[in-house]
C-alpha positions in Angstrom: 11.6 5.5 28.6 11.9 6.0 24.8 9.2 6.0 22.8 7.3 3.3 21.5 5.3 4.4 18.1 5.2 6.6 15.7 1.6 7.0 13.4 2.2 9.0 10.3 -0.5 10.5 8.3 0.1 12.3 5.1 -2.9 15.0 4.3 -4.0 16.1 1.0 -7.8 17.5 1.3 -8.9 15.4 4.2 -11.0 18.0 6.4 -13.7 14.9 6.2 -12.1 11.9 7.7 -8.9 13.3 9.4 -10.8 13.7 12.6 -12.5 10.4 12.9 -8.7 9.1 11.8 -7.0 11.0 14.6 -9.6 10.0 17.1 -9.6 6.2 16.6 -5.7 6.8 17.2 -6.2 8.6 20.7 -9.2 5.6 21.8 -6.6 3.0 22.0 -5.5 3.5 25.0 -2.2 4.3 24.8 -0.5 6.5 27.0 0.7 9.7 25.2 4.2 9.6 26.2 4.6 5.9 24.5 3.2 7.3 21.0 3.2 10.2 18.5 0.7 11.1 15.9 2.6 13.2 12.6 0.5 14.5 10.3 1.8 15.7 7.6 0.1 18.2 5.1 0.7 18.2 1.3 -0.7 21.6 1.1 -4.4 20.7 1.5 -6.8 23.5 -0.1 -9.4 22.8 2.7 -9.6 23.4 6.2 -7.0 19.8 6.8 -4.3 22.0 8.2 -6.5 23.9 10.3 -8.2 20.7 11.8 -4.6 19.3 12.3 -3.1 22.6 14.4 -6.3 21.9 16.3 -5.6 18.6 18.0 -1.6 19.5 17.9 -2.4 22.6 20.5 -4.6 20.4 23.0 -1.9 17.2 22.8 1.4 17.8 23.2 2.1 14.2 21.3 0.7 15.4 17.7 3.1 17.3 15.6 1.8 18.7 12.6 4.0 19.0 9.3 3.1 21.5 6.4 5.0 21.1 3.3 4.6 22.1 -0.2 2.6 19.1 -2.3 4.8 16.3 -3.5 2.6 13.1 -3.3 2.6 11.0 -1.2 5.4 9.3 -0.8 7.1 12.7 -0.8 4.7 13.3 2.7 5.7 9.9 3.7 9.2 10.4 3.9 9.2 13.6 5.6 7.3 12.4 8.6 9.3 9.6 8.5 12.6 11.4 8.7 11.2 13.3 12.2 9.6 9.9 13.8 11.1 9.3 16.9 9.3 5.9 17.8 10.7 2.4 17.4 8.3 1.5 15.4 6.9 3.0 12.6 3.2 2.7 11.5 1.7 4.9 7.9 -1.8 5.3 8.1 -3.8 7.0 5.5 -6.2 10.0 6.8 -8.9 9.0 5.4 -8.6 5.1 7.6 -9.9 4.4 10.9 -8.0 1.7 13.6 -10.6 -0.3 15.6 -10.6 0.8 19.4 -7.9 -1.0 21.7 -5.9 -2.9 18.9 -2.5 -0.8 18.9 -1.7 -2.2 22.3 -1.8 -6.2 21.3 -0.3 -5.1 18.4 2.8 -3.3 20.2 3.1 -6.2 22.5 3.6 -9.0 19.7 6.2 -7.2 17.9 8.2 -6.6 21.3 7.6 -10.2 22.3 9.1 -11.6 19.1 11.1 -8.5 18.3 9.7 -8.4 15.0 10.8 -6.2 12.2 7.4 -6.4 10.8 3.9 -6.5 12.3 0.6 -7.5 9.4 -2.8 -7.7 11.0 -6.2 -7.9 8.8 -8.1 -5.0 7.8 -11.7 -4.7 6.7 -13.2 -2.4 4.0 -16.0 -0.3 4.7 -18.7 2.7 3.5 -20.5 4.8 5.5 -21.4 2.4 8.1 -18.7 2.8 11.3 -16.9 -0.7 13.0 -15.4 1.0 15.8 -15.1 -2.3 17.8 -12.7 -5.2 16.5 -14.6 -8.5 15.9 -11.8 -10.3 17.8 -10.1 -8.5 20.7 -10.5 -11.2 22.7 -6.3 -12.8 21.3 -7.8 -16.0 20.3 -5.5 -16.6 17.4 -3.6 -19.1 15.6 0.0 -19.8 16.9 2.0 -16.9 15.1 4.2 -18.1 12.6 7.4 -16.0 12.8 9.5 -16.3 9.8 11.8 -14.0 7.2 10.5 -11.6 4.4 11.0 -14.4 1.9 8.8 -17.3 3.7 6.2 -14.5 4.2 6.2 -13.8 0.4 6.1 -17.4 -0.6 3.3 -18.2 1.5 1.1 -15.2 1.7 -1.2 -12.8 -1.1 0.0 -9.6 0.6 -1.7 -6.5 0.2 0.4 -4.0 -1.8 -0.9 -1.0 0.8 1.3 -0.1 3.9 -2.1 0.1 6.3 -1.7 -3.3 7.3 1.3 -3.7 8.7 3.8 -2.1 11.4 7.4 -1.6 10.9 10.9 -1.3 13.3 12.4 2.0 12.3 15.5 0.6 13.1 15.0 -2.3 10.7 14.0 0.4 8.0 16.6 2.7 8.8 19.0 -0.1 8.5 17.7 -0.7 4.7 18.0 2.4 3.3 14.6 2.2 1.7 12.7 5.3 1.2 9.2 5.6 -1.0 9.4 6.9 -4.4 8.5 10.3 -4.9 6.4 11.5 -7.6 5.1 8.4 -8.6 2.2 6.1 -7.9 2.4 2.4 -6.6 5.3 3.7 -4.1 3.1 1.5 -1.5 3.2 -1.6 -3.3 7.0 -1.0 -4.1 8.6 -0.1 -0.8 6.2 -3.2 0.7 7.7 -5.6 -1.4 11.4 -4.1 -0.7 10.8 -4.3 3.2 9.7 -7.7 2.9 11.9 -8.8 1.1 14.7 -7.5 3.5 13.1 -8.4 6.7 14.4 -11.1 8.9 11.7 -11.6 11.7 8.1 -11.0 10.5 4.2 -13.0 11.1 0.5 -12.2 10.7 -1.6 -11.6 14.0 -4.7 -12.1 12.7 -6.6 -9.1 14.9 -9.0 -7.3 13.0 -7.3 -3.5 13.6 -7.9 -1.5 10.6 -10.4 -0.4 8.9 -9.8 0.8 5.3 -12.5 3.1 3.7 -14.1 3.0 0.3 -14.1 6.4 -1.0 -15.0 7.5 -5.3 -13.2 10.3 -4.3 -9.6 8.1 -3.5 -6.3 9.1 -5.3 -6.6 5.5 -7.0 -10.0 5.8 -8.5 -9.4 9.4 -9.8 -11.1 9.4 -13.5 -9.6 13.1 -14.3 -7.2 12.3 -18.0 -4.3 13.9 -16.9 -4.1 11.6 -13.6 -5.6 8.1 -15.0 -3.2 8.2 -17.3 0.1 9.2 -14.7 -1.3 5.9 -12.9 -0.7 3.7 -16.5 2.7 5.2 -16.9 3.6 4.2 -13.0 2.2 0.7 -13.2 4.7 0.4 -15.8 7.3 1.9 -13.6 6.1 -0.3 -10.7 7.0 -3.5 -13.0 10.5 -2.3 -14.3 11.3 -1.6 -10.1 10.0 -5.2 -9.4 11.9 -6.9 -12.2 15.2 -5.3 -10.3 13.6 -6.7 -7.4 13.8 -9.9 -8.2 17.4 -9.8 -9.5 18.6 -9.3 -6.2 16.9 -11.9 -4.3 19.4 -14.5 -2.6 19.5 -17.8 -4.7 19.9 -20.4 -2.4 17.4 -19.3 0.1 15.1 -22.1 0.6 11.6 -20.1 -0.7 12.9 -17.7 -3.2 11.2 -20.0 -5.7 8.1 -19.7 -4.4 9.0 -15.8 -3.2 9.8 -15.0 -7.0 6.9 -16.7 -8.3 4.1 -14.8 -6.2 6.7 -11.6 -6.8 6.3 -12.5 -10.6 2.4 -12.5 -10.6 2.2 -9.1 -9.2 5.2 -7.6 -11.1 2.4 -9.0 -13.9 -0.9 -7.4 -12.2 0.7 -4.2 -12.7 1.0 -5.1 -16.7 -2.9 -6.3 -16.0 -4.2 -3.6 -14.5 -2.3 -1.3 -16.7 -3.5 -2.6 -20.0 -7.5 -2.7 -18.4 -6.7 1.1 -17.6 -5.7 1.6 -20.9 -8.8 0.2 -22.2 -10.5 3.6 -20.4 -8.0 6.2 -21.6 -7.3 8.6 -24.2 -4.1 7.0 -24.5 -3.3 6.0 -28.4 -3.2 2.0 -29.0 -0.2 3.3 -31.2 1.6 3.4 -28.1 1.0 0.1 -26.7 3.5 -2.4 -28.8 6.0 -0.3 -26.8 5.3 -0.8 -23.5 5.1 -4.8 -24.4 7.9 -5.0 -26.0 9.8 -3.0 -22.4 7.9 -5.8 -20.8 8.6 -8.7 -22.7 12.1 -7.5 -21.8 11.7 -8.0 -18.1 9.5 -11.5 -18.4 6.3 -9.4 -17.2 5.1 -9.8 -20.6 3.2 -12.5 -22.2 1.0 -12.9 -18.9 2.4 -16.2 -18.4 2.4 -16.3 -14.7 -0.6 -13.8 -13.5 -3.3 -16.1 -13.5 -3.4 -18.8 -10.4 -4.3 -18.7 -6.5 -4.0 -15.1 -6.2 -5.7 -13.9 -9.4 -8.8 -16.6 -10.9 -12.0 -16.3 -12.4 -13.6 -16.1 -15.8 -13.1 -12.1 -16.1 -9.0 -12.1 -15.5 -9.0 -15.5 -18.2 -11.1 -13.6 -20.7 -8.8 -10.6 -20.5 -5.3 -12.7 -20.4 -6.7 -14.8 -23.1 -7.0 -11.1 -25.1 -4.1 -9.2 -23.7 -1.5 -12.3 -24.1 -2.5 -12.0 -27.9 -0.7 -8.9 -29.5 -3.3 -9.1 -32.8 -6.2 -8.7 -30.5 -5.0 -6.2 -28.3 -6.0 -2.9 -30.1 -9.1 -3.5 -31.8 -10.7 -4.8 -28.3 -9.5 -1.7 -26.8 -10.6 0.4 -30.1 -14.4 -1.6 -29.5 -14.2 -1.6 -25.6 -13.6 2.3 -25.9 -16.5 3.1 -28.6 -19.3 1.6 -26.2 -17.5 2.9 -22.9 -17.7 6.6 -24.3 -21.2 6.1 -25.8 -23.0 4.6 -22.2 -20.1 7.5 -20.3 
């Protein structure tokens, strides 16, 4: 009987959360022959790789992976390129599942033979929500469509948490994270998507996604906030050749490339709102809008709407969409950020 799953977790300084991570996994009753756990350590300076040779020599289905740092994507791809399941499922170290949810989740992607899986996910703090909130399968009728009609009609999460993939459907795509870049989560998400030909939403409540001030995302050190504005950037360009390649008499790639559009332009958001906390010179930013502009993610024409509302994103479009603006807001936003720092 060939495996069913394979649960990879890339490790970088995780002696905290990896066992609470690892034991949600093993509460879900699964059998161990059906499943492997990979974790796979970026050369962790704590005791990570310790706590993972731990659980590898008490269950023979846990392999443990020590490489030299690369990111994450880099980790990513390496246990990738040992799984062994038919499905694929990346799950950060410092995430919990709810108990009993892999199984439902197993069974609707082999009764619809689904290249991809989404369920929901809820954020939390200290508190612990070991128990889904609905178990019980009372859900809508799935809708099983292609990547394209998933796009159109859903705000998707750029993070690869909430969703399960067929490794043969991957394999078959040839698509890989990026390595040594941020936002390879939100970019290999949208390229699967795109791709895949049988995909829904169960809407279990399986995951549970933890808020951390420590998170690669919210580090505030120069060198790395900064690496994060340059990949946002990158994120765009890789979106914009994306989009090119979408089929053009698909029924939804309208409304696909439209939702595609707004978050090719949330990176160019998000970017410019970094920049209004970085040492980065506003000498440089003309630039970067004028790469934009070349790719139609710059002015911020199609960001705002049902994914993106409220008076704080307006304000900031209204600014950011007006070049003249641009630097002495960030010149003024930066003097009372560094005095109140």
């Amino acid at each position: 009987m060939s495996m069913k799953l394979s649960i990879i977790i890339p490790c970088y300084n995780m002696e905290l959360y990896l066992q609470e991570c690892v034991d949600s996994i093993l509460n879900q009753n699964l059998s161990s022959s059906d499943y492997e756990i990979i974790i796979v350590n970026d050369e962790s300076k704590d005791s990570t790789l310790q706590i993972a040779h731990t659980y590898a020599s008490t269950h023979n289905h846990i392999k443990v992976l020590d490489k030299k740092n690369g990111g994450v994507g880099a980790a990513r791809n390496s246990g990738y390129d040992i799984a062994k399941g038919k499905y694929i499922y990346f799950l950060d170290p410092d995430d919990y599942l709810a108990k009993d949810t892999l199984p439902l989740l197993l069974s609707k992607l082999e009764e619809f033979n689904l290249d991809i899986l989404s369920f929901d996910s809820k954020s939390v703090f200290e508190k612990k929500y070991p128990i889904s909130d609905n178990l019980d399968g009372k859900f809508n009728e799935l809708k099983i469509s292609d990547g394209l009609t998933y796009i159109a009609n859903k705000k998707y999460h750029n993070e690869i948490w909430w969703f399960i993939i067929n490794r043969e459907f991957m394999q078959s795509t040839g698509i890989r994270f990026i390595e040594g870049k941020w936002m390879e989560d939100a970019i290999l998400t949208a390229e699967l998507f795109c791709e895949a030909k049988k995909m829904t939403h169960v809407s279990l409540d399986a995951h549970r996604y933890r808020i951390l001030p420590t998170s690669a995302m919210r580090n505030k050190s120069r060198e790395h906030y900064n690496k994060v504005i340059y990949d946002n950037a990158n994120a765009a360009h890789v979106y914009h050749n994306l989009m090119q390649r979408l089929p053009k008499t698909h029924e939804n790639t309208e409304a696909c490339l439209s939702r595609l559009k707004t978050r090719q332009q949330s990176f160019v958001f998000f970017l410019l709102v970094r920049l209004m906390k970085s040492d980065i010179s506003v000498s440089e930013i003309p630039k970067m809008l004028d790469g934009f502009k070349k790719i139609d993610a710059y002015p911020l024409k199609k960001f705002l709407g049902p994914d993106y509302h409220g008076f704080s994103y307006s304000f900031l479009v209204f600014i950011f969409n007006r070049k003249p603006l641009i630097n002495p807001f960030i010149k003024l936003f930066r003097s009372f950020y560094n005095l109140i720092k």
